[in-house]
C-alpha positions in Angstrom: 62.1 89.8 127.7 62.0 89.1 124.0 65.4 89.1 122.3 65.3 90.7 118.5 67.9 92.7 115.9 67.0 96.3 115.0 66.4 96.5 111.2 65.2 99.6 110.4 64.4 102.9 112.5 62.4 106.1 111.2 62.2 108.8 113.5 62.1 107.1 116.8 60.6 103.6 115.8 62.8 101.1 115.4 61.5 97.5 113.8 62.8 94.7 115.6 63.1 91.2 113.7 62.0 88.2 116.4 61.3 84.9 116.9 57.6 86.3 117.0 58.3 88.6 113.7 58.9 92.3 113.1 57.6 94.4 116.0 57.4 98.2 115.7 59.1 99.4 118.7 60.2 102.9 120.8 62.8 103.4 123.4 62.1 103.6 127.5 62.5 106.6 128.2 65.7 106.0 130.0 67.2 104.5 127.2 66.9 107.0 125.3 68.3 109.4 128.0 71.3 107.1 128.5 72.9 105.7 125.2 74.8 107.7 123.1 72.7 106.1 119.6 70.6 103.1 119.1 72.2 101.5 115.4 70.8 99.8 112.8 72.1 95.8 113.8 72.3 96.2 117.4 71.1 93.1 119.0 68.3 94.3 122.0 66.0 93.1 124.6 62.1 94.5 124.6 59.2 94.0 126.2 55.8 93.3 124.1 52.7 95.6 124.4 49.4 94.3 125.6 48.0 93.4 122.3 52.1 91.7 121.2 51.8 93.9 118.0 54.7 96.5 119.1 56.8 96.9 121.9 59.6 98.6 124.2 63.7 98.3 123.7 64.5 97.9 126.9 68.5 97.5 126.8 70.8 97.4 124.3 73.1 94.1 124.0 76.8 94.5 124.1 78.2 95.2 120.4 80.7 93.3 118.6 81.4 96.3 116.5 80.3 99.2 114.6 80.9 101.6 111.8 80.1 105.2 112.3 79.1 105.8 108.9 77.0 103.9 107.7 76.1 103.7 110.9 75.5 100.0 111.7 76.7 97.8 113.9 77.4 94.0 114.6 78.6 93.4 111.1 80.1 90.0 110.4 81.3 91.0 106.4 82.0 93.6 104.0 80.8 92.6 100.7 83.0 95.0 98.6 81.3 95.9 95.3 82.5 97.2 92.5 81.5 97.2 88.2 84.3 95.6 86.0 82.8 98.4 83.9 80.5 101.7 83.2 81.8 102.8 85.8 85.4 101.4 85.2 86.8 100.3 88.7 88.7 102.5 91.1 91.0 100.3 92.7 92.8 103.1 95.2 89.1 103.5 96.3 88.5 99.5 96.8 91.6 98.8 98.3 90.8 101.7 100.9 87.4 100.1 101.7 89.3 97.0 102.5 91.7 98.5 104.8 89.0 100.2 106.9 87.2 96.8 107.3 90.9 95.2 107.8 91.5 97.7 110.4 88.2 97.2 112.5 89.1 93.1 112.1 85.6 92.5 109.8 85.9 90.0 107.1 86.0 91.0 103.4 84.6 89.9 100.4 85.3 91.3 97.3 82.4 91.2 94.4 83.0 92.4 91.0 79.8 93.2 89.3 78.7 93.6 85.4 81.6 91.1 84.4 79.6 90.3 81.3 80.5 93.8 80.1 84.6 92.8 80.0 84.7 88.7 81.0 88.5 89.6 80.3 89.4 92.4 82.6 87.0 91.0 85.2 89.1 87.4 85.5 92.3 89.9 85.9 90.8 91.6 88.9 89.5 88.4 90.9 93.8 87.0 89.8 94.4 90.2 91.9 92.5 90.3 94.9 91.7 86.3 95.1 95.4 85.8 95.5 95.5 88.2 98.8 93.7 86.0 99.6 90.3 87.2 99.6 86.9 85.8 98.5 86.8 87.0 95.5 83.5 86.6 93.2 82.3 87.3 89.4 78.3 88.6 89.5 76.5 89.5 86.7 73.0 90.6 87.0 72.0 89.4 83.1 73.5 86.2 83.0 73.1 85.3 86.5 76.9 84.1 87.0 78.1 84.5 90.3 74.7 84.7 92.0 74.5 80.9 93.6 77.9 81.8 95.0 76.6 85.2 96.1 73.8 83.7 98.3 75.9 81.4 99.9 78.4 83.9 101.1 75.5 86.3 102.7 73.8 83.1 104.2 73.8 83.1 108.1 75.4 86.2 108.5 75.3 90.4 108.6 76.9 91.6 105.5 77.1 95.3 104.4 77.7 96.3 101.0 80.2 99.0 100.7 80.7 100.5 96.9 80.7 103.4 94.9 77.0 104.8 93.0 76.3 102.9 89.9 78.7 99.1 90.6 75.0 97.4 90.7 74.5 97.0 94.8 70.5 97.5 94.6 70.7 95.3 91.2 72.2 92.5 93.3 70.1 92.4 95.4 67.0 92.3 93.4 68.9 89.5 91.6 68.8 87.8 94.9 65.1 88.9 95.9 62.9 90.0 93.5 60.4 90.6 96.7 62.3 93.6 97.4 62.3 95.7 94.3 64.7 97.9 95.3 65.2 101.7 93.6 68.5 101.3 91.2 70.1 103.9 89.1 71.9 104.7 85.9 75.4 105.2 85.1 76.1 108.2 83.8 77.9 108.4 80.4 79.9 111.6 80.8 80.8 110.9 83.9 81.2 107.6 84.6 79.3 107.9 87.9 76.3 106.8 88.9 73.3 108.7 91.3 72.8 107.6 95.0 69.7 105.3 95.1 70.2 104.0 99.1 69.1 106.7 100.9 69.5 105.3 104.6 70.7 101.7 106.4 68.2 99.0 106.5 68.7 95.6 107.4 67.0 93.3 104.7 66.5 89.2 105.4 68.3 86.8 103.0 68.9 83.0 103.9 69.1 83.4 107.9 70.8 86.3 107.3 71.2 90.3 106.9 72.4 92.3 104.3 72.8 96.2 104.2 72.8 98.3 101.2 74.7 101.5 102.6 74.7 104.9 101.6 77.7 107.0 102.3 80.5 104.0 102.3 82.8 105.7 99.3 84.3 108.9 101.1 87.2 106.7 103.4 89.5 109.1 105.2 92.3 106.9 107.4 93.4 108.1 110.7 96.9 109.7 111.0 98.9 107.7 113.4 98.5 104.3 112.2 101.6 103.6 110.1 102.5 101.0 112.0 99.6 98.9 111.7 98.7 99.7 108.5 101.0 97.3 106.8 98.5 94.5 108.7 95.6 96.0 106.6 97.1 94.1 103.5 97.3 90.4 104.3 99.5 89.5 101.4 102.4 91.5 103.1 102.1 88.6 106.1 103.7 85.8 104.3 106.8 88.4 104.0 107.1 90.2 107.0 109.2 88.2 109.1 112.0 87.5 106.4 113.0 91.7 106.0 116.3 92.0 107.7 115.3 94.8 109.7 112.4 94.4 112.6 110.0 97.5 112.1 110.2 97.5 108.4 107.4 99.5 106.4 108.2 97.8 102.8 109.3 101.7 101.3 112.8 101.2 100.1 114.6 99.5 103.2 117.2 96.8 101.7 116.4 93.4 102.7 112.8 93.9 102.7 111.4 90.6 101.6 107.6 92.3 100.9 109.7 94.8 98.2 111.8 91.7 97.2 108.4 90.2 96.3 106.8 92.8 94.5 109.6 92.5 92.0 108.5 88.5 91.8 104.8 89.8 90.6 103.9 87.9 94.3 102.6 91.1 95.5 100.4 93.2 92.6 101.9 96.7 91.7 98.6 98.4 92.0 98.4 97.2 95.9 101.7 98.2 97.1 101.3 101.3 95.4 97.8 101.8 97.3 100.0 101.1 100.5 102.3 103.4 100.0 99.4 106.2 99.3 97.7 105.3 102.3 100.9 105.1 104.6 102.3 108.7 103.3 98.3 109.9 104.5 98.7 108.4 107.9 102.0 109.3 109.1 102.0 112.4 110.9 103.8 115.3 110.1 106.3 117.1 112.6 
Protein backbone atom coordinates (compact mmCIF):
# COMPACT_ATOMS: atom_id res chain seq x y z
CA UNK A 1 0.00 0.00 0.00
CA UNK A 2 1.04 3.48 -0.99
CA UNK A 3 0.53 6.10 1.74
CA UNK A 4 -0.69 9.75 0.33
CA UNK A 5 -2.86 13.10 1.60
CA UNK A 6 -6.08 13.85 -0.36
CA UNK A 7 -5.69 17.28 -1.99
CA UNK A 8 -8.45 17.82 -4.06
CA UNK A 9 -11.70 15.77 -4.97
CA UNK A 10 -14.26 16.54 -7.93
CA UNK A 11 -17.06 14.38 -8.19
CA UNK A 12 -15.74 11.20 -6.97
CA UNK A 13 -11.89 11.55 -7.81
CA UNK A 14 -9.90 12.45 -5.30
CA UNK A 15 -5.95 13.46 -6.14
CA UNK A 16 -3.66 12.01 -3.73
CA UNK A 17 -0.13 13.74 -3.17
CA UNK A 18 2.67 10.75 -2.75
CA UNK A 19 5.98 9.97 -2.50
CA UNK A 20 5.48 8.87 -6.29
CA UNK A 21 3.43 12.26 -7.01
CA UNK A 22 -0.25 13.19 -7.54
CA UNK A 23 -2.28 10.17 -8.46
CA UNK A 24 -5.97 10.49 -9.56
CA UNK A 25 -7.81 8.21 -7.47
CA UNK A 26 -11.65 6.60 -6.68
CA UNK A 27 -12.92 4.83 -3.73
CA UNK A 28 -13.38 0.78 -3.27
CA UNK A 29 -16.47 0.35 -3.49
CA UNK A 30 -16.75 -0.57 0.19
CA UNK A 31 -15.30 2.51 1.20
CA UNK A 32 -17.51 4.32 -0.16
CA UNK A 33 -20.39 2.23 1.31
CA UNK A 34 -18.83 2.49 4.76
CA UNK A 35 -17.53 6.08 5.73
CA UNK A 36 -19.65 8.71 6.47
CA UNK A 37 -17.28 11.40 3.92
CA UNK A 38 -13.90 11.21 2.50
CA UNK A 39 -12.28 15.16 3.38
CA UNK A 40 -10.03 17.14 1.82
CA UNK A 41 -6.53 16.38 4.22
CA UNK A 42 -7.36 13.07 5.29
CA UNK A 43 -4.28 10.99 5.25
CA UNK A 44 -5.13 7.44 3.16
CA UNK A 45 -3.78 4.18 2.00
CA UNK A 46 -4.25 3.20 -2.01
CA UNK A 47 -3.32 0.75 -4.16
CA UNK A 48 -1.72 1.81 -7.76
CA UNK A 49 -3.29 0.69 -11.07
CA UNK A 50 -1.53 -1.41 -13.49
CA UNK A 51 0.05 1.35 -15.48
CA UNK A 52 0.91 3.48 -11.61
CA UNK A 53 -0.77 6.59 -13.26
CA UNK A 54 -4.07 6.42 -10.80
CA UNK A 55 -5.22 4.33 -8.19
CA UNK A 56 -7.70 3.03 -5.40
CA UNK A 57 -8.23 4.63 -1.59
CA UNK A 58 -8.32 1.75 0.15
CA UNK A 59 -8.71 3.01 3.89
CA UNK A 60 -8.87 6.02 5.43
CA UNK A 61 -6.15 6.81 8.26
CA UNK A 62 -7.35 7.77 11.69
CA UNK A 63 -7.97 11.84 11.84
CA UNK A 64 -6.46 14.13 14.12
CA UNK A 65 -9.27 16.51 13.54
CA UNK A 66 -11.63 18.06 11.33
CA UNK A 67 -13.88 21.08 10.56
CA UNK A 68 -17.22 20.44 9.11
CA UNK A 69 -17.25 23.51 7.13
CA UNK A 70 -14.81 23.96 5.31
CA UNK A 71 -14.75 20.67 5.35
CA UNK A 72 -11.14 19.59 5.88
CA UNK A 73 -9.48 17.67 8.03
CA UNK A 74 -6.04 17.09 9.83
CA UNK A 75 -5.33 20.77 10.14
CA UNK A 76 -2.23 21.71 12.15
CA UNK A 77 -3.01 25.90 11.94
CA UNK A 78 -5.46 28.49 11.41
CA UNK A 79 -3.93 31.32 9.56
CA UNK A 80 -6.47 34.04 10.54
CA UNK A 81 -6.70 36.74 7.90
CA UNK A 82 -7.92 39.85 7.96
CA UNK A 83 -7.28 43.64 5.82
CA UNK A 84 -6.08 46.46 8.23
CA UNK A 85 -8.24 48.21 5.65
CA UNK A 86 -10.84 48.30 2.54
CA UNK A 87 -12.47 46.26 4.20
CA UNK A 88 -11.80 47.80 7.75
CA UNK A 89 -11.45 44.77 10.21
CA UNK A 90 -14.26 43.13 12.15
CA UNK A 91 -12.74 42.18 15.26
CA UNK A 92 -16.07 40.36 16.90
CA UNK A 93 -15.79 38.30 13.69
CA UNK A 94 -11.87 37.50 14.13
CA UNK A 95 -12.01 36.94 17.66
CA UNK A 96 -14.92 34.32 16.84
CA UNK A 97 -12.72 32.48 14.27
CA UNK A 98 -10.15 32.13 17.01
CA UNK A 99 -12.39 30.65 19.51
CA UNK A 100 -13.67 27.95 17.12
CA UNK A 101 -10.02 26.96 16.37
CA UNK A 102 -9.33 27.41 20.34
CA UNK A 103 -12.15 25.23 20.98
CA UNK A 104 -11.21 22.30 18.62
CA UNK A 105 -7.35 22.76 20.25
CA UNK A 106 -5.75 23.87 16.54
CA UNK A 107 -3.15 26.47 16.67
CA UNK A 108 -3.77 30.16 15.58
CA UNK A 109 -2.07 32.50 13.75
CA UNK A 110 -3.25 35.71 13.20
CA UNK A 111 -2.26 37.75 9.77
CA UNK A 112 -3.17 41.22 9.12
CA UNK A 113 -3.12 41.97 5.48
CA UNK A 114 -2.87 45.40 3.32
CA UNK A 115 -0.97 47.07 6.40
CA UNK A 116 0.63 49.44 3.83
CA UNK A 117 -2.89 51.03 3.55
CA UNK A 118 -2.75 52.17 7.60
CA UNK A 119 1.04 51.10 8.91
CA UNK A 120 -0.51 52.89 12.10
CA UNK A 121 -3.68 51.03 12.84
CA UNK A 122 -2.03 47.81 11.64
CA UNK A 123 0.91 47.94 14.53
CA UNK A 124 -2.16 48.63 17.03
CA UNK A 125 -3.84 45.37 16.05
CA UNK A 126 -0.63 42.96 16.13
CA UNK A 127 -0.10 45.16 20.14
CA UNK A 128 -3.57 43.50 20.49
CA UNK A 129 -3.55 40.11 19.54
CA UNK A 130 0.51 39.50 19.79
CA UNK A 131 0.12 40.09 23.46
CA UNK A 132 -2.54 37.09 23.86
CA UNK A 133 -0.16 35.74 22.95
CA UNK A 134 -0.62 34.77 19.43
CA UNK A 135 1.62 34.87 16.28
CA UNK A 136 0.81 37.70 15.11
CA UNK A 137 2.14 39.02 11.52
CA UNK A 138 2.09 42.29 9.21
CA UNK A 139 1.64 41.17 5.23
CA UNK A 140 1.48 43.36 2.58
CA UNK A 141 1.13 42.16 -0.92
CA UNK A 142 2.91 45.52 -2.51
CA UNK A 143 5.68 45.95 -0.44
CA UNK A 144 6.24 42.40 0.37
CA UNK A 145 6.62 42.92 4.27
CA UNK A 146 5.65 40.13 6.19
CA UNK A 147 5.92 37.62 3.42
CA UNK A 148 9.51 35.85 4.54
CA UNK A 149 7.75 35.50 7.86
CA UNK A 150 4.67 34.22 6.13
CA UNK A 151 6.48 31.29 4.51
CA UNK A 152 8.08 30.23 7.42
CA UNK A 153 4.99 29.92 9.47
CA UNK A 154 3.13 27.56 6.66
CA UNK A 155 6.44 25.57 6.18
CA UNK A 156 6.02 21.80 7.20
CA UNK A 157 2.65 22.07 8.12
CA UNK A 158 -1.42 22.08 7.12
CA UNK A 159 -2.59 25.52 7.47
CA UNK A 160 -6.11 26.76 6.54
CA UNK A 161 -6.88 30.30 5.91
CA UNK A 162 -10.01 31.36 7.53
CA UNK A 163 -11.21 35.23 6.67
CA UNK A 164 -13.77 37.25 5.41
CA UNK A 165 -14.16 38.13 1.18
CA UNK A 166 -11.89 40.78 0.13
CA UNK A 167 -8.72 40.61 3.45
CA UNK A 168 -6.27 39.41 0.42
CA UNK A 169 -6.24 35.37 1.14
CA UNK A 170 -5.82 34.41 -2.75
CA UNK A 171 -3.45 37.66 -3.04
CA UNK A 172 -1.21 35.98 -0.39
CA UNK A 173 -0.90 33.28 -1.76
CA UNK A 174 0.03 34.33 -5.22
CA UNK A 175 2.60 36.47 -3.21
CA UNK A 176 3.90 33.21 -2.04
CA UNK A 177 3.52 31.25 -5.51
CA UNK A 178 3.15 32.97 -8.46
CA UNK A 179 2.72 29.30 -10.05
CA UNK A 180 -0.63 29.22 -8.78
CA UNK A 181 -2.37 32.34 -10.12
CA UNK A 182 -5.07 32.14 -8.14
CA UNK A 183 -8.69 34.08 -9.00
CA UNK A 184 -8.75 37.30 -6.47
CA UNK A 185 -11.39 39.87 -6.14
CA UNK A 186 -12.23 43.46 -5.48
CA UNK A 187 -13.37 45.22 -2.48
CA UNK A 188 -16.33 46.82 -2.93
CA UNK A 189 -16.57 50.54 -2.17
CA UNK A 190 -20.13 50.83 -0.96
CA UNK A 191 -20.00 48.16 0.90
CA UNK A 192 -16.89 47.47 2.17
CA UNK A 193 -17.17 43.71 1.22
CA UNK A 194 -15.56 41.88 -1.01
CA UNK A 195 -17.02 38.82 -3.70
CA UNK A 196 -16.18 35.08 -2.86
CA UNK A 197 -13.33 34.00 -5.20
CA UNK A 198 -12.58 30.29 -3.44
CA UNK A 199 -15.19 28.39 -4.56
CA UNK A 200 -14.24 24.88 -2.84
CA UNK A 201 -11.19 23.36 -0.41
CA UNK A 202 -8.12 22.38 -2.10
CA UNK A 203 -4.94 21.53 -0.57
CA UNK A 204 -2.07 23.58 -2.36
CA UNK A 205 1.90 22.59 -1.76
CA UNK A 206 4.12 25.28 -0.08
CA UNK A 207 7.62 24.42 1.54
CA UNK A 208 6.76 20.73 2.73
CA UNK A 209 3.61 21.86 3.52
CA UNK A 210 -0.24 22.55 2.78
CA UNK A 211 -2.19 25.44 2.81
CA UNK A 212 -6.12 25.77 2.21
CA UNK A 213 -7.79 28.78 0.98
CA UNK A 214 -11.47 28.08 2.35
CA UNK A 215 -14.71 29.15 1.28
CA UNK A 216 -17.41 29.44 3.80
CA UNK A 217 -15.07 30.13 7.13
CA UNK A 218 -16.89 33.72 8.08
CA UNK A 219 -20.52 32.60 9.19
CA UNK A 220 -19.26 31.04 13.06
CA UNK A 221 -22.25 30.08 15.14
CA UNK A 222 -20.94 28.70 18.81
CA UNK A 223 -22.70 25.88 20.42
CA UNK A 224 -24.98 26.63 23.46
CA UNK A 225 -23.76 24.82 26.44
CA UNK A 226 -20.20 25.76 26.50
CA UNK A 227 -19.97 28.60 29.06
CA UNK A 228 -17.85 26.92 31.02
CA UNK A 229 -15.20 26.32 28.61
CA UNK A 230 -15.39 29.18 26.75
CA UNK A 231 -13.35 31.34 29.00
CA UNK A 232 -10.35 28.69 27.85
CA UNK A 233 -10.95 29.94 24.22
CA UNK A 234 -9.18 33.24 25.28
CA UNK A 235 -5.69 32.36 26.49
CA UNK A 236 -4.94 35.76 28.00
CA UNK A 237 -7.68 35.02 30.73
CA UNK A 238 -5.08 32.00 31.89
CA UNK A 239 -2.51 34.03 33.56
CA UNK A 240 -5.68 35.31 35.80
CA UNK A 241 -7.81 32.61 36.48
CA UNK A 242 -6.55 31.09 39.42
CA UNK A 243 -6.17 34.48 41.46
CA UNK A 244 -10.41 35.33 41.35
CA UNK A 245 -11.57 34.57 44.81
CA UNK A 246 -14.26 32.51 43.72
CA UNK A 247 -13.64 28.88 41.90
CA UNK A 248 -16.06 28.83 38.78
CA UNK A 249 -15.69 32.47 38.04
CA UNK A 250 -16.90 33.68 34.39
CA UNK A 251 -15.04 37.24 34.56
CA UNK A 252 -18.85 39.17 34.27
CA UNK A 253 -19.01 41.22 37.37
CA UNK A 254 -18.06 38.77 40.32
CA UNK A 255 -15.80 40.73 42.92
CA UNK A 256 -12.50 39.44 43.30
CA UNK A 257 -12.19 38.50 39.74
CA UNK A 258 -8.56 39.04 38.93
CA UNK A 259 -9.34 38.65 34.77
CA UNK A 260 -11.95 41.97 35.44
CA UNK A 261 -9.20 43.36 37.87
CA UNK A 262 -6.95 43.18 34.81
CA UNK A 263 -8.95 44.56 32.28
CA UNK A 264 -9.00 47.77 34.24
CA UNK A 265 -4.89 47.51 34.06
CA UNK A 266 -5.29 47.62 30.05
CA UNK A 267 -3.63 43.72 30.57
CA UNK A 268 -6.58 42.36 28.96
CA UNK A 269 -7.83 44.65 25.64
CA UNK A 270 -11.49 46.09 26.00
CA UNK A 271 -12.41 44.85 22.62
CA UNK A 272 -11.66 41.09 23.71
CA UNK A 273 -13.40 40.85 26.90
CA UNK A 274 -16.17 42.56 25.34
CA UNK A 275 -16.07 39.76 22.44
CA UNK A 276 -16.20 37.30 25.55
CA UNK A 277 -18.91 38.49 27.00
CA UNK A 278 -20.91 38.46 23.42
CA UNK A 279 -20.02 35.06 22.90
CA UNK A 280 -20.75 33.71 26.54
CA UNK A 281 -24.36 35.51 26.71
CA UNK A 282 -24.87 33.32 22.93
CA UNK A 283 -23.79 30.04 24.57
CA UNK A 284 -25.54 29.93 27.79
CA UNK A 285 -28.74 28.34 27.57
CA UNK A 286 -31.81 29.74 28.37
CA UNK A 287 -34.38 28.08 30.90
Amino acid sequence: MLEGIIVKGIGGTYEVETEQGRLKCTLRGKLRLSVERVLIGDRVEISLDEGGSGGVVERILPRRNELIRPAIANIDQVLVVFAVQQPAPNLALLDRILVQAELMGLANVVVFNKADLDLGRAEELRAIYASIPYPTILTSTVTSQGMEELRRVVQGKISVLAGPSGAGKSSLLNALNPDLDLETGQVSAKIQRGRHTTRRVELLAFDQGYVADTPGFSQLYLEPGQEDRLQFAFPEFDRYRDACRFRGCLHRREPGCAVLEALERGEVAASRHQHYLLFLEEVTPRY
